[in-house]
C-alpha positions as CSV (number, residue, x, y, z in Angstrom):
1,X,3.8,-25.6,-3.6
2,X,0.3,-24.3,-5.3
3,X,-0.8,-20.8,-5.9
4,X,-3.9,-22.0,-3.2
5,X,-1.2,-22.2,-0.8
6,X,0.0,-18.9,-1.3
7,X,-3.9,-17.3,-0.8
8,X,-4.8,-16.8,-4.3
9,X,-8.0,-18.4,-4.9
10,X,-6.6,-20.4,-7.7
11,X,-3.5,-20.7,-10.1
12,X,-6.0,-18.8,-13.0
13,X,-6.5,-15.8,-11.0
14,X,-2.9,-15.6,-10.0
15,X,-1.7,-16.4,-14.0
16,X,-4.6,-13.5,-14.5
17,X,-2.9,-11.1,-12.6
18,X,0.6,-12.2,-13.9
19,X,-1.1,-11.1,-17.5
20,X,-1.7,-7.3,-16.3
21,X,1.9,-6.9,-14.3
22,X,3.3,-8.3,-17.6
23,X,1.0,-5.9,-19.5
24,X,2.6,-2.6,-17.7
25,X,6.3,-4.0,-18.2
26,X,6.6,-6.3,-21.0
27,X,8.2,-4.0,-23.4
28,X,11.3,-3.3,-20.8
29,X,11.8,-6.2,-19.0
30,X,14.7,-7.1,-21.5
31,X,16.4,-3.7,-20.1
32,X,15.1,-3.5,-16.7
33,X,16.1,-5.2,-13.6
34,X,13.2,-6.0,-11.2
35,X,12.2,-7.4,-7.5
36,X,9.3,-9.2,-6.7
37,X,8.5,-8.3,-3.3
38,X,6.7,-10.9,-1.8
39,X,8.0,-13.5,-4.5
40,X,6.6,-16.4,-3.0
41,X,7.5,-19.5,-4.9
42,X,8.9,-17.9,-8.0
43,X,6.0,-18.2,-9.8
44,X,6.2,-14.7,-11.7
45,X,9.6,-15.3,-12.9
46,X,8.6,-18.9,-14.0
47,X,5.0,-17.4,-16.2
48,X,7.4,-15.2,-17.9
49,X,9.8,-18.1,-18.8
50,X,6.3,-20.0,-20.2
51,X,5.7,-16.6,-22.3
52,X,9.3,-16.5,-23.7
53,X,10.2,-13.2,-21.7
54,X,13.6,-12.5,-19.9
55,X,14.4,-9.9,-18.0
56,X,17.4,-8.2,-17.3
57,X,17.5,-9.3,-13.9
58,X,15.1,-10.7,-10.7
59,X,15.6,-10.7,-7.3
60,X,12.4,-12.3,-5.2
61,X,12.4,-11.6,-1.9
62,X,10.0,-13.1,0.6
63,X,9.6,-12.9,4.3
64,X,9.2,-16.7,4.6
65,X,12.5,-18.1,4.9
66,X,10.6,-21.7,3.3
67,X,9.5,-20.1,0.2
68,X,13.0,-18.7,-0.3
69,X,14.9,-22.5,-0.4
70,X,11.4,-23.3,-2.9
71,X,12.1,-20.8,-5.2
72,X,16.0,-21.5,-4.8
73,X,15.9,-25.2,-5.6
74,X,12.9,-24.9,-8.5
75,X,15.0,-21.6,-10.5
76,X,18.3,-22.3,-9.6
77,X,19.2,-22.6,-13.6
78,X,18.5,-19.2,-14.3
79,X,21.6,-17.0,-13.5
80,X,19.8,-14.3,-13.4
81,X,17.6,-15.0,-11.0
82,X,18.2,-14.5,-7.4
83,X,16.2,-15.1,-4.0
84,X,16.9,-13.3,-0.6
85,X,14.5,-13.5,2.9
86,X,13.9,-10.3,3.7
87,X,11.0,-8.4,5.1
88,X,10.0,-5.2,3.5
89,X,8.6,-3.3,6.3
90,X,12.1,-3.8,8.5
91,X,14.8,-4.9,6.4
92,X,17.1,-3.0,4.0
93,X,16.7,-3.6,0.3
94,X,17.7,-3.8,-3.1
95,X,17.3,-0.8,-5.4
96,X,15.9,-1.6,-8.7
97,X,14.4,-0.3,-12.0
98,X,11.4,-1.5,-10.8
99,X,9.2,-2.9,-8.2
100,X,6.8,-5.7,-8.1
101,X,4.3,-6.8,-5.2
102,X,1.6,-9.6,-6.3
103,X,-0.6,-10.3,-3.4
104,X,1.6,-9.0,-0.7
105,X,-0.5,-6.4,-0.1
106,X,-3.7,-8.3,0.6
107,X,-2.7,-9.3,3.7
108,X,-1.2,-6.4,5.1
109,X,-2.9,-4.1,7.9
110,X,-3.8,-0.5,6.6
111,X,-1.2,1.3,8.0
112,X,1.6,-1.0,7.0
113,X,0.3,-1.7,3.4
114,X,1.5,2.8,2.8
115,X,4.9,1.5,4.5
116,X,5.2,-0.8,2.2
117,X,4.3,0.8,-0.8
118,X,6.6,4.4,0.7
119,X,9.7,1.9,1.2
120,X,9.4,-0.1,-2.4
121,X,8.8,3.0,-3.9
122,X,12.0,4.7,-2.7
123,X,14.1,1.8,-3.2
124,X,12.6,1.6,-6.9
125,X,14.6,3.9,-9.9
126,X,11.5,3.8,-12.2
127,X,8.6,2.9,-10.6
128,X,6.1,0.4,-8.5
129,X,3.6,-2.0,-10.0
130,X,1.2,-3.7,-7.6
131,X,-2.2,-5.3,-7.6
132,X,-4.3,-4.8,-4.6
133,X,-8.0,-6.1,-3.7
134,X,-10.5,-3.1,-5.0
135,X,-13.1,-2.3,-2.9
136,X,-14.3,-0.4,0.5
137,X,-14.7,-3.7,3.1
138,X,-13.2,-3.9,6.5
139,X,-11.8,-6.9,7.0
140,X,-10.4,-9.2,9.6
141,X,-8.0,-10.9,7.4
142,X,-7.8,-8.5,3.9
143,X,-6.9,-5.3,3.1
144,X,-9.2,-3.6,0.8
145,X,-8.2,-0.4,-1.0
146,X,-10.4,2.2,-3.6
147,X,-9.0,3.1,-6.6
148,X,-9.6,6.8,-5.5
149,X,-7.2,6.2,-2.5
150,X,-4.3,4.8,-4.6
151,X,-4.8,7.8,-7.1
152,X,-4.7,10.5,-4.0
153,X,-1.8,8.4,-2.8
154,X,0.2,8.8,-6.1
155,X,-0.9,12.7,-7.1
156,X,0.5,13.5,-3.5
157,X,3.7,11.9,-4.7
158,X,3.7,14.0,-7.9
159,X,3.8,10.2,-9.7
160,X,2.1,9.0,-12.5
161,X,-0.6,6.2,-11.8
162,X,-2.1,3.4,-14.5
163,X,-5.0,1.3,-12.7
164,X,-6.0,-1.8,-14.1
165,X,-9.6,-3.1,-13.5
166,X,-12.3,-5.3,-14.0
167,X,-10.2,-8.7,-14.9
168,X,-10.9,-9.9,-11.9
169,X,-13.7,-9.0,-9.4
170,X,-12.6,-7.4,-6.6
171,X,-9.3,-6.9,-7.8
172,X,-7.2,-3.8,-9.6
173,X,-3.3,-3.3,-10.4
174,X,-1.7,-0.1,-10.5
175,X,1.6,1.1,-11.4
176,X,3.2,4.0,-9.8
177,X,5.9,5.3,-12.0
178,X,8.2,7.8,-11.2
């Protein structure tokens, strides 16, 4: 149950990126209600507990039936907090104020990473907020994306776009908001 086991290189780089989603929502996560997509343990939900912010309401959903009874069992005090299995690319979903993917995306293939992003999107009221590995490779196991193709990706949406860059290498967060 460590951010390592969950592919983030460590649990400093994952708070890091915690810091910049939190940066894009913090002043409506008292009135907003929110999914984590890709939740993993809980761990989002927990780092705003350790800051002192509450949100209106969470929902984590994870593919990986395992990290689901995790997050369960370690935030079952928090009413309202909830955990469902789900997979984003197949299954219906919750709408909510807002969307929240930390990670998920780095291991998705091209093509399914703009399924992903088009289905939280339209199952979001106010927006998307995502972090994403910045950068041109081609990899075998990571998907890598510009910050010029997330802008294209958003102006063809008529959205508005934030990036966030430069707090960790090879790394950028971007909200999408409606």
């Amino acid at each position: 149950m460590s951010a390592r086991g969950l592919n983030w290189s460590s649990e400093d780089s994952q708070k890091i990126r915690f810091e910049v989603i939190t940066y894009f929502l913090k002043n409506e996560l008292l009135t907003c209600s929110v999914v984590d997509a890709g939740c993993g343990f809980g761990d989002l939900y927990l780092f705003w507990i350790e800051k002192g912010l509450h949100v209106k309401s969470y929902i984590g959903i994870d593919s990986v039936q395992n990290s689901i009874d995790i997050s369960k069992k370690r935030l079952k005090k928090y009413s309202n907090c909830n955990f469902t299995c789900r997979d984003v690319l197949k299954d219906k979903l919750h709408k909510a104020d807002w969307y929240i993917a930390s990670g998920s995306l780095n291991i998705l293939s091209e093509f399914d990473t703009w399924l992903f992003l088009e289905k939280i999107i339209s199952y979001s009221k106010k927006g998307v907020i995502f972090n994403v590995l910045k950068g041109d490779k081609k990899s075998q196991n990571f998907n890598y994306q510009t910050k010029e193709t997330m802008i294209k990706f958003v102006e063809q949406k008529g959205f508005k776009v934030r990036i966030v860059e430069d707090y960790l290498s090879d790394d950028m967060s971007v909200e999408i908001r409606k």
